[in-house]
N, C-alpha and C positions, 0 to 999 in steps of 0.2 A: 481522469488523470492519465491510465495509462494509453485509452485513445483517444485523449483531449476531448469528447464530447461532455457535454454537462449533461448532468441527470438530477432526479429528486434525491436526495441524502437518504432518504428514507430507505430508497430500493437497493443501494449503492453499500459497499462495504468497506469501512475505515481500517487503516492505517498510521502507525505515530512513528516517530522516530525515538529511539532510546541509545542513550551509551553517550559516548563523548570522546571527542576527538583525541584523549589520551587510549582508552581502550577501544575505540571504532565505531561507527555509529553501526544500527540494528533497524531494520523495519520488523517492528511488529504487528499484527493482527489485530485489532483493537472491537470485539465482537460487540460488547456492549455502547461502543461508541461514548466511551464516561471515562475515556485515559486524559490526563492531561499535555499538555502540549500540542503544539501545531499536528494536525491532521490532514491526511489524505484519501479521498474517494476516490473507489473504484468499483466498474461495473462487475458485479460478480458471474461474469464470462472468460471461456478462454484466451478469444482474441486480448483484450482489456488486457489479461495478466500477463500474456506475455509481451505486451507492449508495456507494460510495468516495469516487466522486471529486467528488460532492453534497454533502459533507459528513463522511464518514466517517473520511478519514483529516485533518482540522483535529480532528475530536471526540477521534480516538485520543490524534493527536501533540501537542494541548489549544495550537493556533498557528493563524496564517494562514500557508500555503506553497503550491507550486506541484507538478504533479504532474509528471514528467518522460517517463512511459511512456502516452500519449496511444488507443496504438494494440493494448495489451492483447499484447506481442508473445509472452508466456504460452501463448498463449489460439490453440489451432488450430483456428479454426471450430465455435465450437457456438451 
């Protein structure tokens, strides 16, 4: 998603969107991959994240929103 490659869901790290257009939309984290609502994968890489959160997840979730996980807490040093 955030560098348009496809990958197995499995290796990939999901994302939803929460809130709503009165209060703002939200990407959240979604660890267990069990949130409901439309979802987005993404490679748990630096590259990936910051082409995410460049634009990648408004192009998915097709919104302006805000990203909530700032610090990639996924992500154990690569």
């Amino acid at each position: 998603m955030g560098c348009r490659l496809t990958g197995d869901p499995e290796t990939m790290v999901r994302f939803v969107l929460s809130g709503d257009a009165g209060t703002g939309w939200l990407v959240r984290l979604d660890p267990t991959s069990a949130a409901p609502g439309r979802g987005a994968h993404l490679h748990p890489d630096r590259r990936c994240w910051q082409a995410a959160t460049r634009g990648g997840f408004a192009r998915s979730f097709r919104r302006r929103l805000r990203v909530e996980a700032p610090d990639r807490p996924w992500a154990a040093g690569d």
